[in-house]
C-alpha positions in Angstrom: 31.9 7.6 3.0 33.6 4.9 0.3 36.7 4.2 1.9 39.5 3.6 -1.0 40.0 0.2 -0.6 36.7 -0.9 -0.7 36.8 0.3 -4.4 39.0 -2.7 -5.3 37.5 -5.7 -6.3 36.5 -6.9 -3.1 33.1 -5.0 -2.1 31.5 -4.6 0.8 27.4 -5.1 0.3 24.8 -4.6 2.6 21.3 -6.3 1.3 17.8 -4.6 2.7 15.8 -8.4 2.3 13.8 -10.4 4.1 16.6 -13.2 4.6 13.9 -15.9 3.3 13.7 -14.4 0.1 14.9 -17.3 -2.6 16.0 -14.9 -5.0 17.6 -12.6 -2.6 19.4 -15.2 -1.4 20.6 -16.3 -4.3 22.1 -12.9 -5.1 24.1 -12.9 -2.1 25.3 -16.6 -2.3 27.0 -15.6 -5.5 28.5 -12.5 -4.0 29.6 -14.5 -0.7 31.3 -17.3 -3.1 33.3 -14.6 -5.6 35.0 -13.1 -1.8 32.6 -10.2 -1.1 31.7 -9.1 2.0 28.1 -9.2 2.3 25.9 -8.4 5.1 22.1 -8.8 5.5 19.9 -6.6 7.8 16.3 -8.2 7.5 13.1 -8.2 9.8 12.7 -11.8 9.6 14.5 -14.3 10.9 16.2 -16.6 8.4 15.4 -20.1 8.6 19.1 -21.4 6.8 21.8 -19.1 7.2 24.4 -18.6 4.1 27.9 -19.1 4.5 30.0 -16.3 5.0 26.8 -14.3 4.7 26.6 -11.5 7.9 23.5 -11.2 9.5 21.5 -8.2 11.1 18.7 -8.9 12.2 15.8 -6.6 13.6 12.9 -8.9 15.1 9.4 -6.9 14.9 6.1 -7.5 14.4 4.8 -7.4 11.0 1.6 -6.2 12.5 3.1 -2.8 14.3 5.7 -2.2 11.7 4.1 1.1 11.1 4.4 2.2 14.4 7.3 1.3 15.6 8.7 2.0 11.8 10.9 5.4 13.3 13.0 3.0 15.8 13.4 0.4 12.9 15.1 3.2 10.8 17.1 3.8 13.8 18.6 0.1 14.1 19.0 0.6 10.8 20.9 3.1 10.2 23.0 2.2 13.4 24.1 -1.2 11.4 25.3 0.6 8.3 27.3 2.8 10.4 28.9 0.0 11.9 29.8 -2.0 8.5 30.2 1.1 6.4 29.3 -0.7 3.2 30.4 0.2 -0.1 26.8 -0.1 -1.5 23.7 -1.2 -0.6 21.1 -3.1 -2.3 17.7 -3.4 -1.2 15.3 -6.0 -2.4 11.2 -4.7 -2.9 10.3 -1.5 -3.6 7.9 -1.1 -0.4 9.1 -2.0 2.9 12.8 -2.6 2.0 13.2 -0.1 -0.7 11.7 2.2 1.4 13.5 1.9 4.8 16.5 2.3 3.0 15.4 5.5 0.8 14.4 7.2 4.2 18.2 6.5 5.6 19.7 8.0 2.5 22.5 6.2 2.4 24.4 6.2 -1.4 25.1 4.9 -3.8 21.9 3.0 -3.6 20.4 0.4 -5.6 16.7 -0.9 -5.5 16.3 -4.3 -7.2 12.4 -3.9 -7.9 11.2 -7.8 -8.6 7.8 -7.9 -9.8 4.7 -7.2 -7.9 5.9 -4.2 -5.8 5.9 -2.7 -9.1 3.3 -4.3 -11.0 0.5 -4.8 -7.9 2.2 -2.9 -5.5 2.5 -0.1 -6.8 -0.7 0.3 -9.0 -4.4 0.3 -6.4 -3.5 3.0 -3.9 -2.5 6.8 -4.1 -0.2 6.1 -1.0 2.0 3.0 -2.5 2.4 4.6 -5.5 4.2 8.0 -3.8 6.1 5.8 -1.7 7.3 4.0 -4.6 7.9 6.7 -6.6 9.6 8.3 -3.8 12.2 5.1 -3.2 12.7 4.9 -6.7 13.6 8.5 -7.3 15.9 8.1 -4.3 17.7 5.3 -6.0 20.9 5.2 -7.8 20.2 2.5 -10.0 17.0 0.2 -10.2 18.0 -3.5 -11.0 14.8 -4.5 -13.0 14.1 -8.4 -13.1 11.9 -7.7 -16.6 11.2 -5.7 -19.5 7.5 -5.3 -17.8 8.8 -3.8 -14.8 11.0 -1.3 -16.0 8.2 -0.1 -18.4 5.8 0.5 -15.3 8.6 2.5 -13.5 9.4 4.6 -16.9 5.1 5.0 -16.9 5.9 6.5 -12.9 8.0 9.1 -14.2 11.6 7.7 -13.7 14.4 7.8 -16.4 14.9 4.6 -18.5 18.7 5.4 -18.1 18.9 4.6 -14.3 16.7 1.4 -14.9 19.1 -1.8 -15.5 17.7 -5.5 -16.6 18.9 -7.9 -15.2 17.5 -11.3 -13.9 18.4 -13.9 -11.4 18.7 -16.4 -14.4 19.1 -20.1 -13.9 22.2 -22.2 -13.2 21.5 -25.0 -16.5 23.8 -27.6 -14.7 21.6 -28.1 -11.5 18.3 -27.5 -13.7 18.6 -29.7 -16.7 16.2 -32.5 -18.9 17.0 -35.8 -17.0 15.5 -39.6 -16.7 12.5 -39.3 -14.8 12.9 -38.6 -11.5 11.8 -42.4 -10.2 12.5 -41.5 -6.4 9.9 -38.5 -6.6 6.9 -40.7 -8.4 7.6 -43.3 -5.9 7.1 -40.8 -2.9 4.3 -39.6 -4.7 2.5 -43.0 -4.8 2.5 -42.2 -8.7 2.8 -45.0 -11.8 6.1 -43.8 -13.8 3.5 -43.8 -16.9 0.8 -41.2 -15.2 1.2 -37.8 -16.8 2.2 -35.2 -14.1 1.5 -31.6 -14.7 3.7 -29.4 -11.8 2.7 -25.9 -10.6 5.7 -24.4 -8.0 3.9 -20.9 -7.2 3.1 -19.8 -3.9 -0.5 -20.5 -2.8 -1.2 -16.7 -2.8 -4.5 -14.8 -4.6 -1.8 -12.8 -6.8 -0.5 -17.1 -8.4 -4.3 -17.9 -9.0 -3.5 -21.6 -8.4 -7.4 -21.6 -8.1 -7.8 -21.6 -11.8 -5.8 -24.5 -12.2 -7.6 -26.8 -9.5 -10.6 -25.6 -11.4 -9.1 -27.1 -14.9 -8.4 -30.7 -12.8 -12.0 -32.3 -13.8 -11.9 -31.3 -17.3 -8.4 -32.9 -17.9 -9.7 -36.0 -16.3 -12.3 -36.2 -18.3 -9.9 -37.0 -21.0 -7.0 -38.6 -19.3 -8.1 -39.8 -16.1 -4.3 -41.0 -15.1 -3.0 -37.5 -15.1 -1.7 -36.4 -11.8 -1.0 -32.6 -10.5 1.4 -31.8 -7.8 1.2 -28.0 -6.4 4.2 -27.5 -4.5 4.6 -24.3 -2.5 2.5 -23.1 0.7 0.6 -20.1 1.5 -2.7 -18.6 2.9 -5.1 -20.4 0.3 -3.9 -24.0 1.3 -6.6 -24.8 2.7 -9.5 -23.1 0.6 -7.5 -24.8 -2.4 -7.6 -28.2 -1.1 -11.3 -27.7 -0.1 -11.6 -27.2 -3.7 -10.3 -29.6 -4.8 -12.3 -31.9 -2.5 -15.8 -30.1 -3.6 -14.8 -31.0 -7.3 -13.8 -34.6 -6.7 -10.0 -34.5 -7.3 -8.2 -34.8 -4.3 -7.1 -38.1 -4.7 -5.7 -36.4 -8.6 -3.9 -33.5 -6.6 -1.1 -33.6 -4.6 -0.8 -30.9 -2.5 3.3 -31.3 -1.2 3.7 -27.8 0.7 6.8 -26.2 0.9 10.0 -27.8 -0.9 13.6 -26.3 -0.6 14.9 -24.9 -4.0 18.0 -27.4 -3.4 15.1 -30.1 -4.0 12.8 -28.4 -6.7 15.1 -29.7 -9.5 14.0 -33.2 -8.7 10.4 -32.4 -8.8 10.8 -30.4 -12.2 12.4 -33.5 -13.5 9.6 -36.0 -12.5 7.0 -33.8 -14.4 5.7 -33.4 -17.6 4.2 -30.1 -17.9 4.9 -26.8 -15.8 1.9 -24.8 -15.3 1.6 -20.9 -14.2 -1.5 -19.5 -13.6 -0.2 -16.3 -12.1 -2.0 -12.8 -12.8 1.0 -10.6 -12.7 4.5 -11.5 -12.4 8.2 -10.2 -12.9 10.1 -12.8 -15.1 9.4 -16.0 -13.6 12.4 -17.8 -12.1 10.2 -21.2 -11.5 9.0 -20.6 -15.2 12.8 -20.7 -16.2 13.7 -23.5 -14.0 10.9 -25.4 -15.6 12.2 -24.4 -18.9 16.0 -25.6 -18.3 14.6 -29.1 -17.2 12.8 -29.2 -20.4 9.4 -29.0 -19.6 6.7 -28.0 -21.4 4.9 -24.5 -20.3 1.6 -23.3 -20.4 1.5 -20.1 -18.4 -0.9 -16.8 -18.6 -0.6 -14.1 -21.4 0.6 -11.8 -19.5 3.5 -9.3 -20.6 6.3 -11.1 -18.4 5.5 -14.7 -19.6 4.9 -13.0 -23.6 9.0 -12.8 -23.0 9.8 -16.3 -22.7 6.9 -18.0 -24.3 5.8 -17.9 -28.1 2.5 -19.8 -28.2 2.4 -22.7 -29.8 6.1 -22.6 -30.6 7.4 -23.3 -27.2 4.4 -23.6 -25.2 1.2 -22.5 -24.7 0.1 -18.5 -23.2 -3.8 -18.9 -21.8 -5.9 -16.3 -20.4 -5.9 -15.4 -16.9 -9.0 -16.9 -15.2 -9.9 -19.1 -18.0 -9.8 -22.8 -16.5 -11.1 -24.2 -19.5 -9.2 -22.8 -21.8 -6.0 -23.7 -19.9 -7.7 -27.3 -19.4 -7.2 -27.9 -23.1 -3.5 -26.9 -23.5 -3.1 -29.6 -21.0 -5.2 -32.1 -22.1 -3.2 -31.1 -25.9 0.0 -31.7 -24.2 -0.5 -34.9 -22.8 -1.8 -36.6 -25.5 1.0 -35.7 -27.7 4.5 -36.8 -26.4 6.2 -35.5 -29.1 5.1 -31.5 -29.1 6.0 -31.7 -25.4 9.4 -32.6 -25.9 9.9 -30.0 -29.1 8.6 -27.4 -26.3 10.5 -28.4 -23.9 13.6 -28.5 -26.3 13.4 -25.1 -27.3 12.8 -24.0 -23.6 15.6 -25.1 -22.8 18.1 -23.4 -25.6 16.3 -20.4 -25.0 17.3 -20.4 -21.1 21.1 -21.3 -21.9 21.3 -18.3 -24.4 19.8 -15.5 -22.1 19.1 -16.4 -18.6 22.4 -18.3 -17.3 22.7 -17.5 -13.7 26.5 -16.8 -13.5 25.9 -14.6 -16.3 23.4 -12.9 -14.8 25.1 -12.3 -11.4 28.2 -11.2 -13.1 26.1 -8.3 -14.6 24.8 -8.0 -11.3 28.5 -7.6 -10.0 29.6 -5.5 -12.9 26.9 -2.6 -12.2 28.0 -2.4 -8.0 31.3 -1.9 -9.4 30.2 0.6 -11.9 28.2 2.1 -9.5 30.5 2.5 -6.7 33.3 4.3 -9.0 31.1 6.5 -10.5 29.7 8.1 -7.1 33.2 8.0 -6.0 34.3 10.1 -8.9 31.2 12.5 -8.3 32.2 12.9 -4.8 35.9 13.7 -5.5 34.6 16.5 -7.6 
């Protein structure tokens, strides 16, 4: 039950998310900072806590989840009953999506992000009921691009309850600036060698393989260039192994985990951002890079085909293809010039559609919408 003053401006949102979750986090920092009440119920244990953000959390065992799923639902459900949100939004179609389709509570929205819709969805008969069944369940589906909310139209859902909208990128933090001297120097990096940046997790699905693969043929022709993969994940170690077996270790700079407060700085010490992902929603590291001016070179692959125009603002390889993705590289950092055009238009084309506050405020706007509309449906 929506209790009247909770349909004021000031909401009361409860987020289904793993609290670790950049991008779910950054949702409910904005709605914490505009004076909503926002609660998180999560399995994991978050390692920074938000301000004014209320936790819930339900420690479990990734392994047993299934199991021990029906007494999940249970603590669940007990929490909502206790904060009597006005909405709830629930981040990832499986798991999260899920649990909260099963406790029915309305009005519901599932923000579906990428590869629980793309991958997630696709391989077995199973995943793709239970997405179908959490979508169809859902109020309104908060789509983070074009590519996504095509593959949920192809699962049978209405295009009218889908919404696009992205986490978009705050252009004052993330911005072209001097060389980032304090980063190069850490590095053990010469301000002149050319640094190409990847900031994907080290996961099968980001295929940070093919890049370490490209690493010998870019030195072939420009033996200074440097390559720093920041981010961490269950290939960490074959991908260094890698990169020992091909002779470029001492060329790779493997950095691990960096906070997004810091990733601005490492954009801004880097020449080219590289994505060699196989499937993606719309990139948030792709627009970072592209609001510190950066030039891409990414994968043609329907999310990235938004963003990128090859060879007008970067460059859109072919998944797997370390060669070909070696010579957009090698073709960037030979010509100063085309990178900075890139990197120019990246930029403008962040500002105009992909502004975080704009974003979130369309964010805000639908809760709103949302919540009066089921409260007039009730009422009659």
């Amino acid at each position: 039950m929506i209790e009247v003053e909770q349909l004021e401006n000031k909401l009361k949102i409860c987020y289904f998310v793993n609290a670790n979750n950049i991008n779910a986090q950054r949702c409910m920092s904005f709605c914490a900072r505009v004076g909503h009440e926002v609660h998180a119920i999560s399995l994991e244990q978050p390692l920074q806590n938000i301000n004014s953000v209320h936790y819930h959390i339900i420690p479990t065992n990734k392994r047993l989840l299934l199991f021990t799923l029906p007494f999940k639902l249970l603590r669940f459900h007990k929490i909502i009953r206790e904060v009597k949100p006005s909405i709830v939004d629930t981040h990832y179609v499986i798991k999260y999506g899920f649990i909260a389709a099963l406790i029915g509570f309305h009005p519901l929205i599932v923000t579906a992000v990428g590869s629980d819709i793309l991958i997630g969805g696709k391989p077995a008969l199973l995943f793709r009921s239970i997405t179908r069944y959490t979508l169809m369940k859902a109020d309104l589906i908060i789509c983070r691009s074009r590519a996504i909310k095509e593959a949920i139209v192809r699962l049978g859902i209405e295009p009218t309850k889908t919404r696009i909208i992205l986490i978009g990128v705050d252009s004052e933090r993330f911005r072209p600036i001097t060389w980032d001297k304090s980063v190069r120097k850490e590095l053990a990096m010469d301000e002149l060698d050319p640094l190409v940046i990847s900031i994907r997790n080290l996961s099968p699905i980001y295929d940070v393989e093919t890049l370490i693969k490209s690493v010998p043929l870019v030195l072939a022709a420009v033996s200074r260039t440097k390559f720093i993969i920041v981010g961490q994940g269950k290939q960490q170690s074959y991908l260094q192994k890698l990169a020992q077996q091909l002779g470029v270790l001492e060329s790779v700079i493997f950095k691990g985990h960096v906070s997004h407060a810091d990733i601005p700085r490492y954009l801004s010490s880097a020449d080219i951002y590289v994505s060699t992902s196989l499937s993606d929603g719309t990139s948030n590291s792709l627009l970072e890079a592209m609001a510190c001016g950066l030039a891409p070179i990414v994968t043609n692959i329907p999310a990235n085909q938004c963003w990128i125009k090859d060879d007008e603002n970067g460059y859109l390889v072919p998944v797997k293809d370390h060669k070909a993705l070696a010579n957009k590289i090698v073709s960037l950092v030979t010509n100063d010039k085309l990178r900075r055009s890139f990197g120019e238009i990246c930029r403008k084309i962040v500002m105009k559609n992909a502004e975080h506050q704009t974003e979130m405020a369309k964010t805000e706007a639908s809760y709103h919408e949302l919540i009066s509309e089921y409260s007039k449906a009730k009422i009659n």
